[in-house]
N, CA, C and O atoms as a DFTB+ gen file, in Angstrom:
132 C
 N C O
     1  1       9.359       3.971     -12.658
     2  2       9.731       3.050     -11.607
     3  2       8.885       3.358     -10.380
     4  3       8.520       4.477     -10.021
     5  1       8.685       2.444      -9.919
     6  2       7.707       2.171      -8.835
     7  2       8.211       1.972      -7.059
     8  3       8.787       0.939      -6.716
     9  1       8.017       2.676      -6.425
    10  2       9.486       2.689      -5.505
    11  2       8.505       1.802      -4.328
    12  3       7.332       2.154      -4.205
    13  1       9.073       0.574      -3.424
    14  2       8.195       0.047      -2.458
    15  2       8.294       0.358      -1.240
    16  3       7.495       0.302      -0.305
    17  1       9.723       0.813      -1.361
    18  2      10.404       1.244       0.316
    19  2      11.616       2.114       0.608
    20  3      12.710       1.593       0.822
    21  1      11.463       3.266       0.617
    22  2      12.519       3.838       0.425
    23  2      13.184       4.371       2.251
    24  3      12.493       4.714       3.210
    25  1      14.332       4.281       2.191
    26  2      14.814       4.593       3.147
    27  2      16.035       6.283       2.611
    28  3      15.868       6.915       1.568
    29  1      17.168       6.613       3.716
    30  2      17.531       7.476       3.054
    31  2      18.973       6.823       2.561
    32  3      19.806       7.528       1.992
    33  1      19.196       5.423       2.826
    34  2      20.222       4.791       2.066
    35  2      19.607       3.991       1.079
    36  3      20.289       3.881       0.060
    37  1      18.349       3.303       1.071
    38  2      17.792       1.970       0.327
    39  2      16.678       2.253      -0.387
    40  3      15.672       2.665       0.191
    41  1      16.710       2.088      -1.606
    42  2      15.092       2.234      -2.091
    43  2      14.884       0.801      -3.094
    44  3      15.436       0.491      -4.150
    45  1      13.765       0.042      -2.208
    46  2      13.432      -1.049      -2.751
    47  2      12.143      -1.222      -3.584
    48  3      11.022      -0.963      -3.146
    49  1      12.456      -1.777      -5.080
    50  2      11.455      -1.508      -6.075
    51  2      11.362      -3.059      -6.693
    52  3      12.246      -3.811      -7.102
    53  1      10.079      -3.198      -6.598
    54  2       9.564      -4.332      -7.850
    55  2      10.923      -4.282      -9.173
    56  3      11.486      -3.405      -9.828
    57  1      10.996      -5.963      -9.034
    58  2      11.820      -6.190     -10.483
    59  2      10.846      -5.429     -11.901
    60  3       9.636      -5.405     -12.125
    61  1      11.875      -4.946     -12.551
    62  2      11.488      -5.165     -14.178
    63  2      11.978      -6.064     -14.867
    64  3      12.613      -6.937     -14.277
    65  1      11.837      -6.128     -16.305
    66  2      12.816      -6.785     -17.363
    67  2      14.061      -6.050     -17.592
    68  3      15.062      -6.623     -18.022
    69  1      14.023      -4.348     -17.223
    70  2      14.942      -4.060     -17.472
    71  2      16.197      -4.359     -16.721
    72  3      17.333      -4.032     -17.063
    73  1      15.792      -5.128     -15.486
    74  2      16.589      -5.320     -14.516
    75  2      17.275      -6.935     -15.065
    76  3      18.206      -7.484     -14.475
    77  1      16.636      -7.462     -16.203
    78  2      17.775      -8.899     -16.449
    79  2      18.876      -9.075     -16.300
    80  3      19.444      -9.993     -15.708
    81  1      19.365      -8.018     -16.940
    82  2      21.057      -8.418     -17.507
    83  2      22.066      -8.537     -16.025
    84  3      22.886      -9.355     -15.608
    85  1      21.386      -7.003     -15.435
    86  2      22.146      -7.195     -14.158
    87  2      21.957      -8.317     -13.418
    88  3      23.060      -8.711     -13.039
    89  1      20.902      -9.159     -12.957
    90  2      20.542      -9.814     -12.717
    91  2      21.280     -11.466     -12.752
    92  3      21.714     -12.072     -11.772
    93  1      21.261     -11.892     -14.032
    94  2      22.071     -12.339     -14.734
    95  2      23.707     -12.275     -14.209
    96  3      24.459     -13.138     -13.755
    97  1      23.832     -11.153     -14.435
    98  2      24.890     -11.375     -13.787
    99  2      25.606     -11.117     -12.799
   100  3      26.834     -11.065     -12.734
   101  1      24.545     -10.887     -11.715
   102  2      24.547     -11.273     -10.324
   103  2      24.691     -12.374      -9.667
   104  3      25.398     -12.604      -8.686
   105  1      23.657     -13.367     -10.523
   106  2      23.658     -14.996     -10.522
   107  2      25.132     -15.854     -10.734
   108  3      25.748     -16.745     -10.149
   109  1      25.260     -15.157     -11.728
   110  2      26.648     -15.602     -12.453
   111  2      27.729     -15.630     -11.628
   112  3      28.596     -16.381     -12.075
   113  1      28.069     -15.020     -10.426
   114  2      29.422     -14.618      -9.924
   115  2      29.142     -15.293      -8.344
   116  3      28.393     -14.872      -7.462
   117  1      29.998     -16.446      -8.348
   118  2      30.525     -17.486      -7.252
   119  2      30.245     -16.471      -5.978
   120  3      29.258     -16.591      -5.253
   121  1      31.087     -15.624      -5.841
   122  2      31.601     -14.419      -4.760
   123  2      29.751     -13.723      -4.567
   124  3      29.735     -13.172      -3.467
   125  1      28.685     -13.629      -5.073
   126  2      27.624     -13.311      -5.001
   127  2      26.528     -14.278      -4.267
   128  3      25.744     -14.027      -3.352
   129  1      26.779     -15.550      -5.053
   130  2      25.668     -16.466      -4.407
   131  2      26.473     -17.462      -3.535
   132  3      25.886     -18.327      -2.885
């Protein structure tokens, strides 16, 4: 994993594929989007 921005609460990284599912169902949930 490839880290773009890390803070000492946040570390922001380029999507993978491995990141679908969550993803998915992030999309999925009313209370999210």
């Amino acid at each position: 994993m490839t880290t773009y921005l890390e803070t000492d609460r946040v570390a922001l990284r380029f999507f993978t594929a491995d990141d679908a599912d969550l993803l998915i169902e992030l999309d999925s949930d009313p209370a999210v989007m």
